[in-house]
ROPA-687115 format. One record per residue (C-alpha): x, y, z; residue number from 1; residue in one letter. Coordinates in pm, whole numbers, padded with zeros to 5 digits. Example, Ala and Ser with C-alpha at 12.3 -4.5 7.8 and 13.67 -1.06 7.14 Angstrom:
<x:01230; y:-00450; z:00780; n:1; res:A>
<x:01367; y:-00106; z:00714; n:2; res:S>
end
This chain:
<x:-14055; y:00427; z:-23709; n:1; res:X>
<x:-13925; y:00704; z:-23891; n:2; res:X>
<x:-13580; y:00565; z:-23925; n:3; res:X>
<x:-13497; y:00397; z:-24283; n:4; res:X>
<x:-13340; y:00103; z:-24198; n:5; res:X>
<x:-13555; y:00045; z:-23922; n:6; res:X>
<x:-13786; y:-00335; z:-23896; n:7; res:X>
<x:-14079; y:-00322; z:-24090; n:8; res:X>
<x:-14392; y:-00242; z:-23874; n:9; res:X>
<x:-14615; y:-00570; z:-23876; n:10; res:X>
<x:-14915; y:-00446; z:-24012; n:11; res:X>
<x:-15193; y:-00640; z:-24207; n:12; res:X>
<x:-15254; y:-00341; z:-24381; n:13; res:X>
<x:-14955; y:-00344; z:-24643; n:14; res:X>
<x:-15039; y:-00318; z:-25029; n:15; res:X>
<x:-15224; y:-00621; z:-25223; n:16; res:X>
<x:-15014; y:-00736; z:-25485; n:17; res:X>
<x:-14671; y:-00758; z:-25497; n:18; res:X>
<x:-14324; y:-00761; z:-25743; n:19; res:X>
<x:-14068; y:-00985; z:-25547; n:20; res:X>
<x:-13788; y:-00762; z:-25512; n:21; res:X>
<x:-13883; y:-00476; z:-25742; n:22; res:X>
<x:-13789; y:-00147; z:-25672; n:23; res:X>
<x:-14021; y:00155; z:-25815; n:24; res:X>
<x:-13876; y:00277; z:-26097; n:25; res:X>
<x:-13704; y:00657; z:-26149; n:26; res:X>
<x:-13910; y:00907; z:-26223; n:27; res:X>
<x:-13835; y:01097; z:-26602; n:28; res:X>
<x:-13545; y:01340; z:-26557; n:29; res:X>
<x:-13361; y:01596; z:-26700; n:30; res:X>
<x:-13001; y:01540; z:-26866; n:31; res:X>
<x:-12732; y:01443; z:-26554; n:32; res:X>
<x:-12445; y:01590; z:-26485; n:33; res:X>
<x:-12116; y:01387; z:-26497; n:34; res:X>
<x:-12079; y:01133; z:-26206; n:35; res:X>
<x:-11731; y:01293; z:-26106; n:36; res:X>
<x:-11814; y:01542; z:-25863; n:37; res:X>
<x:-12056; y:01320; z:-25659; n:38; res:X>
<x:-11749; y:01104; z:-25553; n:39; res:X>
<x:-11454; y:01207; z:-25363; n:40; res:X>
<x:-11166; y:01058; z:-25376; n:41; res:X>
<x:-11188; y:01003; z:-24983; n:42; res:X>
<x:-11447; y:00773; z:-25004; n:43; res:X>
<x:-11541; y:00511; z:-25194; n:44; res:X>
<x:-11971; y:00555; z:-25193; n:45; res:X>
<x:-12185; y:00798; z:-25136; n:46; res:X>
<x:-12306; y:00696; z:-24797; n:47; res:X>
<x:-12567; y:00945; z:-24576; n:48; res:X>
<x:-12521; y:00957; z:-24210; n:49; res:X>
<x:-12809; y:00687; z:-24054; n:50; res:X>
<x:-12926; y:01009; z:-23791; n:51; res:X>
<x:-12971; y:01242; z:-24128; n:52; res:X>
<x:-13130; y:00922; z:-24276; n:53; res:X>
<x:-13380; y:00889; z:-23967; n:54; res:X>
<x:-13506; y:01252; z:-24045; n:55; res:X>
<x:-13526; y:01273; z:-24396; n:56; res:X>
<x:-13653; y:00934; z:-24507; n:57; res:X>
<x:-14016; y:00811; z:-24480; n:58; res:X>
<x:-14079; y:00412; z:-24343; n:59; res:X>
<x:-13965; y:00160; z:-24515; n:60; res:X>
<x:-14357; y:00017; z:-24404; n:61; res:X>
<x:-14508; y:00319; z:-24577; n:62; res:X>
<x:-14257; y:00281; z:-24902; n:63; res:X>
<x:-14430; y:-00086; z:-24933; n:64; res:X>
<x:-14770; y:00059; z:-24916; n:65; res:X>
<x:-14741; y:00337; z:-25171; n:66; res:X>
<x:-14543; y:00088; z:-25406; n:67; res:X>
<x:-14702; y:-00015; z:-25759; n:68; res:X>
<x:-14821; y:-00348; z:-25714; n:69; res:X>
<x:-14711; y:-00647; z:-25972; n:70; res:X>
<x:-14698; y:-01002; z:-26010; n:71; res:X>
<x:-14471; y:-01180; z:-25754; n:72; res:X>
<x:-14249; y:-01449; z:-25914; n:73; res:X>
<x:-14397; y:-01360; z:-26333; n:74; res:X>
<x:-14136; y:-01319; z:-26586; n:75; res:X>
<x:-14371; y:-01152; z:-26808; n:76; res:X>
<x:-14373; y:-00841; z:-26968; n:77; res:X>
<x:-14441; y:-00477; z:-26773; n:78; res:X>
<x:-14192; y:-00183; z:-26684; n:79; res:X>
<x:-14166; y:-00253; z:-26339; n:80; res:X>
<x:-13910; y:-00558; z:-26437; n:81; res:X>
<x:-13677; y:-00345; z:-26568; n:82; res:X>
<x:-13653; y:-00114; z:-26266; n:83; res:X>
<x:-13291; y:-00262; z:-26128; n:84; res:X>
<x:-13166; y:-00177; z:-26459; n:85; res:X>
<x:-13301; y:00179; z:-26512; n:86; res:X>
<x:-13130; y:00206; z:-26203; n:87; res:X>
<x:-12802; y:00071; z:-26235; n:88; res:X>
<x:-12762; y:00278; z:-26603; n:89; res:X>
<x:-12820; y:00606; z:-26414; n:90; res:X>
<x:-12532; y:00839; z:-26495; n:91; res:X>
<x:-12576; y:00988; z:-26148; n:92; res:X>
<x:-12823; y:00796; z:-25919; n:93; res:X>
<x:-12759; y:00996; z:-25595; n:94; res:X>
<x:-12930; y:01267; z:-25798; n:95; res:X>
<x:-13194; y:01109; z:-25978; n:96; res:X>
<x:-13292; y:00834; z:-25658; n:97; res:X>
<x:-13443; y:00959; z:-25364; n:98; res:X>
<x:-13281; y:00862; z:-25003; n:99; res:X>
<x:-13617; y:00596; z:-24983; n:100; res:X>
<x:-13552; y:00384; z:-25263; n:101; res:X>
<x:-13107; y:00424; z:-25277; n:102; res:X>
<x:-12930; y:00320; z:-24933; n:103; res:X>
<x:-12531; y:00335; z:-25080; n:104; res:X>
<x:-12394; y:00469; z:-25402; n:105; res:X>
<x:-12013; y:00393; z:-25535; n:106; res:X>
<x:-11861; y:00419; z:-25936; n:107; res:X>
<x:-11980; y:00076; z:-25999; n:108; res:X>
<x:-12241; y:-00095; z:-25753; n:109; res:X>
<x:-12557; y:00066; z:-25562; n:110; res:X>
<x:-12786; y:-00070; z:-25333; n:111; res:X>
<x:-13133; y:00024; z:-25316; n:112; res:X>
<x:-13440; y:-00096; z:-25095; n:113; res:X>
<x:-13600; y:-00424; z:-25175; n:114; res:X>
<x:-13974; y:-00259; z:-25231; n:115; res:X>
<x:-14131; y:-00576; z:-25098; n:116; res:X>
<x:-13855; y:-00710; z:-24836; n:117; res:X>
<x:-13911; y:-01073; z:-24699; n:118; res:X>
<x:-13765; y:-00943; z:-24360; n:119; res:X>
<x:-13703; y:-00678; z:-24120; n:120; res:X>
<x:-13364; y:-00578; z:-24348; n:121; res:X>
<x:-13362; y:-00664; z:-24696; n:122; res:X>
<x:-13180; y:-00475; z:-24920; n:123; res:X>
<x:-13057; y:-00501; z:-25303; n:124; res:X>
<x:-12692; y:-00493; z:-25437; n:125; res:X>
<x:-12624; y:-00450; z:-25771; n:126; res:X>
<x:-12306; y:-00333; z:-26025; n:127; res:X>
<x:-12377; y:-00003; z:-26231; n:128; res:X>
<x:-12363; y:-00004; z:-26628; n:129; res:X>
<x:-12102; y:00086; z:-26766; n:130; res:X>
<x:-11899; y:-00117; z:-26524; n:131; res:X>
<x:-11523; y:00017; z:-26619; n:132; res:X>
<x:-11228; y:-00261; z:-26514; n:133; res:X>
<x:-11149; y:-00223; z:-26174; n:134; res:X>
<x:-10748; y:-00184; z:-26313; n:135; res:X>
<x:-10849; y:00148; z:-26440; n:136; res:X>
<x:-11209; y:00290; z:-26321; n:137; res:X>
<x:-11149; y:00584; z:-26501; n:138; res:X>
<x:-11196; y:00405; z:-26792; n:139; res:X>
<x:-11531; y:00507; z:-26985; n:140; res:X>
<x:-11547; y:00135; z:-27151; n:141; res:X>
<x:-11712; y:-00110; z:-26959; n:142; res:X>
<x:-11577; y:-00436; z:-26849; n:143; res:X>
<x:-11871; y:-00654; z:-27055; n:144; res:X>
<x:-12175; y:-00577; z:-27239; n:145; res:X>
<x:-12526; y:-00472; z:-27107; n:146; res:X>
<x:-12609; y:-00835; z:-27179; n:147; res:X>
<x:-12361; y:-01014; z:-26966; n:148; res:X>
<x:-12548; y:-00801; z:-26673; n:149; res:X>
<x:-12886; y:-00981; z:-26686; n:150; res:X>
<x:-12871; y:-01198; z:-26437; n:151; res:X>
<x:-12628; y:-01480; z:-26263; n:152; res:X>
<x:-12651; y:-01707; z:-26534; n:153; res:X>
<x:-12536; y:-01409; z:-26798; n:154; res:X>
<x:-12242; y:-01301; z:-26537; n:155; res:X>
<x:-12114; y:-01644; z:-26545; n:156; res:X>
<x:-12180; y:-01728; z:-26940; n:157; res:X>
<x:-12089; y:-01408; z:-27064; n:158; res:X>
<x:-11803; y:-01243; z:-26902; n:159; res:X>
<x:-11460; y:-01338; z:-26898; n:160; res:X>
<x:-11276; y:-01504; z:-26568; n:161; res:X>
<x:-11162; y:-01112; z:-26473; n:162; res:X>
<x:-11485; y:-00955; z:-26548; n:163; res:X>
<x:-11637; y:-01213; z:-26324; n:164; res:X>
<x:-11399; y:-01154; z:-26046; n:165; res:X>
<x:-11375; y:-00772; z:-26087; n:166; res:X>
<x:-11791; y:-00752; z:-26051; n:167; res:X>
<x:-11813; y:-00994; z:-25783; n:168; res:X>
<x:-11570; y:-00841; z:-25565; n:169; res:X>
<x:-11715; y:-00496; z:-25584; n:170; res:X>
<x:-12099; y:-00679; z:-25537; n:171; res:X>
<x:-11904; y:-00816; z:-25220; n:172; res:X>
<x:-11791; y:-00525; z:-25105; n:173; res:X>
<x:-12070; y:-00311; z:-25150; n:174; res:X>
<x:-12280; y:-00583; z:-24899; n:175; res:X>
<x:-12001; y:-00572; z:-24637; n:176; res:X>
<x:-12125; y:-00220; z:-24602; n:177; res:X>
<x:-12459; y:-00275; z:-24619; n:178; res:X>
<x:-12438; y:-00572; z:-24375; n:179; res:X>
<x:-12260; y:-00259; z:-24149; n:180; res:X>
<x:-12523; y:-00060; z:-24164; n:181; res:X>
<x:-12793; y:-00337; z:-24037; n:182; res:X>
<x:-12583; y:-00454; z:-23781; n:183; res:X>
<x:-12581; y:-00113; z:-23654; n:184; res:X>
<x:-12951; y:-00063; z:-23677; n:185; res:X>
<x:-13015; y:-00371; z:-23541; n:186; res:X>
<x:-12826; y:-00282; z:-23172; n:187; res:X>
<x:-12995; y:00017; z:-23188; n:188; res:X>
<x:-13362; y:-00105; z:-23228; n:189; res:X>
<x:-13322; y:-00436; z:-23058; n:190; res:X>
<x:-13012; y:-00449; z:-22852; n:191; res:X>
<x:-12870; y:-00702; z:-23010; n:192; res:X>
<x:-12755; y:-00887; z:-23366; n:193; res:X>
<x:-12855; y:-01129; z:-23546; n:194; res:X>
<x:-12789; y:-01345; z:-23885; n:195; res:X>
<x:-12760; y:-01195; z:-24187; n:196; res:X>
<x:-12776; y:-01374; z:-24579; n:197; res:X>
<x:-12604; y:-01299; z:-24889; n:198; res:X>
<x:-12704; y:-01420; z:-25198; n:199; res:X>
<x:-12817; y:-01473; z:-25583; n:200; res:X>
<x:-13168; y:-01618; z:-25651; n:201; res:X>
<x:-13114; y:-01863; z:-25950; n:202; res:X>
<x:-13397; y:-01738; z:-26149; n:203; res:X>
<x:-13446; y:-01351; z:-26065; n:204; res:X>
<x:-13742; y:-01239; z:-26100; n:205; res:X>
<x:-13627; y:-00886; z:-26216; n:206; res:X>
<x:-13367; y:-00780; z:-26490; n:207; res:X>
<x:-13002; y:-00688; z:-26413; n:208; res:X>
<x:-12793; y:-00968; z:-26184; n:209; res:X>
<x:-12867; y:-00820; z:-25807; n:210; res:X>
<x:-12737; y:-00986; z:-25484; n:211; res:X>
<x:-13008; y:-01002; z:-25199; n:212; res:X>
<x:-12862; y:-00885; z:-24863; n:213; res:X>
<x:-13171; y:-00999; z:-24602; n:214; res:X>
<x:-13176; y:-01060; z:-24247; n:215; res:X>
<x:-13319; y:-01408; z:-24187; n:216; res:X>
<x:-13564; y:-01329; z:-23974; n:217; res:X>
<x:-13810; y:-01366; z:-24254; n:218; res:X>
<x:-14072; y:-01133; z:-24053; n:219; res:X>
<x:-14224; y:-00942; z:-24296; n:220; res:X>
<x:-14574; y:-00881; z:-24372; n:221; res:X>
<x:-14487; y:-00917; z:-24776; n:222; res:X>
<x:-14346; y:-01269; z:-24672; n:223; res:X>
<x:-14675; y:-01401; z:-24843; n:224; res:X>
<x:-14628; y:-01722; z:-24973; n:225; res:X>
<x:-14436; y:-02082; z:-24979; n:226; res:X>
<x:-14224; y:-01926; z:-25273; n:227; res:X>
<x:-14111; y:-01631; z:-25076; n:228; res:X>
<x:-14012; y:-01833; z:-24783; n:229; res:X>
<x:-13830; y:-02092; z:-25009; n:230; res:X>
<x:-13658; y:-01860; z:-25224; n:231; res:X>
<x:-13471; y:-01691; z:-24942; n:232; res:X>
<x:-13363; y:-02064; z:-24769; n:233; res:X>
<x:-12997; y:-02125; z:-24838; n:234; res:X>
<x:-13025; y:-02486; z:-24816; n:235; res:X>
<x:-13232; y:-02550; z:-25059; n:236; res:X>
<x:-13042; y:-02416; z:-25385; n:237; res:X>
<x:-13260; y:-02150; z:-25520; n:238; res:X>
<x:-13110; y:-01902; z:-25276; n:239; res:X>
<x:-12713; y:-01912; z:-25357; n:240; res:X>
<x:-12501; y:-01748; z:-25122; n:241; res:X>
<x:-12220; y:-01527; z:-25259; n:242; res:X>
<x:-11915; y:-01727; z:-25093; n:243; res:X>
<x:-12059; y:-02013; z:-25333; n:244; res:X>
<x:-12070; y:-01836; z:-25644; n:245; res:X>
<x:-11768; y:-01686; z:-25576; n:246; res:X>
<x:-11579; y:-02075; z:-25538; n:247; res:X>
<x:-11729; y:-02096; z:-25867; n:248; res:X>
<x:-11534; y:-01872; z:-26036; n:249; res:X>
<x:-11208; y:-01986; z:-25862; n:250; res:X>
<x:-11272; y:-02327; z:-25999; n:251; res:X>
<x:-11501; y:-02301; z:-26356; n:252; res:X>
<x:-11403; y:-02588; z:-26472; n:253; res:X>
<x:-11769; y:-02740; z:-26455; n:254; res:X>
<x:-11946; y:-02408; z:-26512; n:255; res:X>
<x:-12177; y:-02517; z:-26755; n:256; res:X>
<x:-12325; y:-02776; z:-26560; n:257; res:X>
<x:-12353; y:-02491; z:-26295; n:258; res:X>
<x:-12538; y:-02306; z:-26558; n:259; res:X>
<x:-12771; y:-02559; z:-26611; n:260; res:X>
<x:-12867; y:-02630; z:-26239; n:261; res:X>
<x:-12968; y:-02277; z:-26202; n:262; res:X>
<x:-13208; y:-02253; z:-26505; n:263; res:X>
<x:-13354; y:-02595; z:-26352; n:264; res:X>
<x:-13407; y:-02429; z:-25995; n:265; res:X>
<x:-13736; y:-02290; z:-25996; n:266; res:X>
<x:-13879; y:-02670; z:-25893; n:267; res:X>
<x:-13706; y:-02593; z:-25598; n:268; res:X>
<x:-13962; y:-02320; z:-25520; n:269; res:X>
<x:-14210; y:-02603; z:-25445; n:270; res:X>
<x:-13992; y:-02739; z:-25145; n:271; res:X>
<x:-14244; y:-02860; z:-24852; n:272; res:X>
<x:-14301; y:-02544; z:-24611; n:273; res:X>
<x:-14045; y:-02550; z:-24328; n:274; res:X>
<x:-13913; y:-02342; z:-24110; n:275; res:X>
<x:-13572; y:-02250; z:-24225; n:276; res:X>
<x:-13460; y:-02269; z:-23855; n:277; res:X>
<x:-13502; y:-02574; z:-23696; n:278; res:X>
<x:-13698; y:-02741; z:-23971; n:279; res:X>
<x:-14025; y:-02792; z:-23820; n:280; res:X>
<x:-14313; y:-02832; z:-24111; n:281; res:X>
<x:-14574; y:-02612; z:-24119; n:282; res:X>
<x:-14894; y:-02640; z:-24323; n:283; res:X>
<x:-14967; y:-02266; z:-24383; n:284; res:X>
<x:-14761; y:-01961; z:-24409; n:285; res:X>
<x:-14986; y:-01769; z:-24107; n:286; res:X>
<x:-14840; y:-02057; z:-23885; n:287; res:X>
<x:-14527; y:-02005; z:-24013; n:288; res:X>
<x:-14514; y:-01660; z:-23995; n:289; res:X>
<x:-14613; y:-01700; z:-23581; n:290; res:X>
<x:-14372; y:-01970; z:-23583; n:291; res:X>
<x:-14084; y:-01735; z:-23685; n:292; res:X>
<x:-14173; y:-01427; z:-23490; n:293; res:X>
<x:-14200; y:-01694; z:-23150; n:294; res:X>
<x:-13861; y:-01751; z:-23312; n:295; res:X>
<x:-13742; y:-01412; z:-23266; n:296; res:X>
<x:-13857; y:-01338; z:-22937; n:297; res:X>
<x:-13719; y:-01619; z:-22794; n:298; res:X>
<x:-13366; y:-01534; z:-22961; n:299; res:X>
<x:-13389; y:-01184; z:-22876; n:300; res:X>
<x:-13436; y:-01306; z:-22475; n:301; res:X>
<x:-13123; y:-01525; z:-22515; n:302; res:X>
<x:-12908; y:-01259; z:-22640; n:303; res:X>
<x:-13006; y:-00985; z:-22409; n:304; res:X>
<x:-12979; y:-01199; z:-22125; n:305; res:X>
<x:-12633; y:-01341; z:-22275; n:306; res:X>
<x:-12552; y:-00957; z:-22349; n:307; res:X>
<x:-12620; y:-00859; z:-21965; n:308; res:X>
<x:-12408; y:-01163; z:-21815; n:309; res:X>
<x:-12082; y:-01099; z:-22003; n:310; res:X>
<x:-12143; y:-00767; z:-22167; n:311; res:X>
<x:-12111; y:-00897; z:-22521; n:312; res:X>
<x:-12300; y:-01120; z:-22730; n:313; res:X>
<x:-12249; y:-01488; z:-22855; n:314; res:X>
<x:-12067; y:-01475; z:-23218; n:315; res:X>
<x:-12356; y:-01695; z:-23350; n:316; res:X>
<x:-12352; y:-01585; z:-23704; n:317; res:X>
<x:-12157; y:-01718; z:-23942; n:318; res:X>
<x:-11900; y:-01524; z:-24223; n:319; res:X>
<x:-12090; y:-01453; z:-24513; n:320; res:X>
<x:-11768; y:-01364; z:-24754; n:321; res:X>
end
């Protein structure tokens, strides 16, 4: 499949090792030129037709495979962590990324391809640095410091109420158009739609606060372990969808104990394996992984069979924002 935002192939050949959701990282570059004349005032990202996309980009399934491998959930030390943040301080990423690794660009969020997705679409969302105030984005200032961008727990520590608001509802919007784009792929290679989540992982495992955007499917072949599975459940707390975080901010009167219950999260990662659709356990993650893709098929069926009856599909998914 040569189209980018086409399902991963299921292949057991896919690389060895892998970094959670780490993107490779830019390649040195020469000076940039200013941002201004990649934008027009028409639009508000830089966003590539999906038919020029199809053409131009390699798989996402051969992307995985040439990646650099890493550790999966380490916090350690290596340059591959700080990937997301080399790329949201790019002065001009539609330059400097290539159309593989950057799927939308706008004057203060990207999103990029998850290098190692956990399903047939997983993308990353994240807010470029500097972030100016969304009441004046020509501003050269940006709304908080470098710091403040770290990760959720930064966001919601170390901006202020309208920083908070002004990042999350660009994040927000970004995804809207992301979650676009997949639904549109997804017709086109399957016929039909299907679920889509959005959220924060409570302990990132790369630097710079990024919002997950992942079809939950969960058929990938880099869906390797009980962690993977569990990170991406939203019932379980690890995986926080946006609309939550965003209630947050509305009402942060308890935000410190908020705080608190995401730096504790990572014992969530040890959650008993089951499926995160109809909660059946399962002792391995090779039965799981049949488990979900019996899943699929049996959805897919439903729909297309729904979709030939009335000529539109069941509004089964739920409104992520």
């Amino acid at each position: 499949m040569g189209n980018c935002l086409a399902p991963l192939a299921q292949s057991s050949s896919s690389a060895t090792a892998e970094q959670d959701s780490a993107p490779q990282q830019p390649t040195p570059e020469q000076p940039l030129s200013p941002i201004s004349h990649v934008f027009s005032t028409s639009s508000s990202s830089s966003r590539q037709p999906i038919s020029d996309r199809v053409r131009r980009n390699k798989s996402v399934s051969s992307k995985v495979r040439n990646s650099r491998s890493s550790s999966i959930f380490s916090m350690g030390g290596g340059p591959s962590l700080d990937a997301l943040r080399n790329y949201a301080t790019l002065s001009n990423p539609t330059s400097s990324l290539p159309p593989s690794k950057l799927l939308l660009s706008s004057s203060n969020t990207l999103a990029v391809f998850d290098a190692y997705p956990k399903a047939k679409y997983h993308f990353l969302v994240l807010p470029r640095y500097p972030f100016p105030p969304l009441s004046n984005p020509e501003s050269k200032n940006s709304i908080a410091p470098l710091e403040a961008f770290d990760d959720l727990k930064s966001l919601l520590m170390k901006m202020n109420r309208e920083a908070r608001e002004d990042v999350l509802i660009s994040m927000s919007n970004m995804a809207r158009e992301v979650e676009e784009m997949i639904r549109d792929e997804m017709l086109k290679t399957e016929g039909f739609e299907w679920k889509i989540d959005v959220g924060f992982h409570a302990i990132p495992s790369m630097k710079h606060v990024h919002l997950h955007v992942i079809s939950d499917d969960r058929i990938s072949p880099s869906l390797k372990t009980k962690k993977h599975h569990n990170s991406f459940r939203p019932d379980l707390g690890f995986f926080i969808p946006i609309m939550e975080v965003q209630r947050w901010i509305e009402d942060d009167s308890n935000m410190q104990e908020r705080v608190d219950a995401l730096s504790s999260a990572e014992r969530l990662l040890n959650t008993p394996l089951t499926c995160h659709k109809c909660d059946e356990f399962m002792t391995n993650i090779p039965k799981l992984k049949t488990h979900l893709e019996k899943h699929f098929v049996e959805e897919r069926a439903a729909e297309l069979r729904h979709i030939a009856r009335h000529g539109t599909q069941r509004n089964s998914d739920e409104e992520m924002f």
